[in-house]
Phi, psi and omega in degrees: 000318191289319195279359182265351157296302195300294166290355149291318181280349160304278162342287181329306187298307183275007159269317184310142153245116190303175180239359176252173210286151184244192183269140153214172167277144181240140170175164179216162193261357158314319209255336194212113187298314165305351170302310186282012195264145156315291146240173188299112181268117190307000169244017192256001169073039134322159203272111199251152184222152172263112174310315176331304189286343203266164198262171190280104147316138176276010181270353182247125193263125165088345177343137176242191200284110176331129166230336191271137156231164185245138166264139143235161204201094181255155186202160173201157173344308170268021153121170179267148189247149174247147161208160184245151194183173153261141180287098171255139186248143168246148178310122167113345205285115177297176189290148160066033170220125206223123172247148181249196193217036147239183168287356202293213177238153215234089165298299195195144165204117180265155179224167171209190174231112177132158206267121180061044162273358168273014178272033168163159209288015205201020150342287207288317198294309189293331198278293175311318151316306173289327181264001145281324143353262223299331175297302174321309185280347180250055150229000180249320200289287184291342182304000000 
């Protein structure tokens, strides 16, 4: 009994998604070359910011409480830029939908959940293959 607890609360933990605000990479690849690499290599120092701290655009109405972080990949005539960030959402607005506050064009916009899941565009799907993994092997653990 204690270990089908132990592994229900196993489980919980590795499914919940917080409700406060999280971590992410900030960059942009004008600025930092390594922004545009697939992924974020964690010794190239790009900049992690606590979404708590970073301000609100002001082009944007209803924003709700950063839960996200984001990759986008915007281009216009004069070439394309990547950038990382926290994910501000406005009420009603879907998953993998990014608006910018220039003219450019929104090429791709990946969002993910969980602190510095933007340092590649496929964060999310390995984070969820593990802990369904993991879910798995403590539901074998307790049989």
């Amino acid at each position: 009994m204690l270990k089908q607890v132990a592994c229900v609360l196993l489980i919980t933990v590795c499914l919940m998604s917080s409700a406060s605000a999280i971590k992410c990479y900030q960059c942009k690849s004008l600025t930092d070359v390594n922004c545009a690499k697939e992924k974020i290599d964690p010794a190239s120092n790009i900049r992690t910011v606590d979404c708590d701290t970073v301000p609100k655009p002001n082009t944007m109405e209803q924003l709700q409480p950063v839960t996200r972080c984001n990759k986008v990949v915007t281009s216009d005539r004069a070439g394309t830029i990547v950038s990382r960030d926290c994910h501000f959402e406005s009420i009603g607005q879907k998953d993998n939908e990014c608006t910018v506050t220039h003219s450019r064009q929104v090429d791709s916009c990946y969002t993910c959940k969980g602190d510095l899941c933007n340092a590649s565009g496929s964060g999310h799907l390995v984070a969820v293959g593990l802990s369904a993994l993991l879910a798995m092997f403590a539901l074998q653990m307790a049989l």
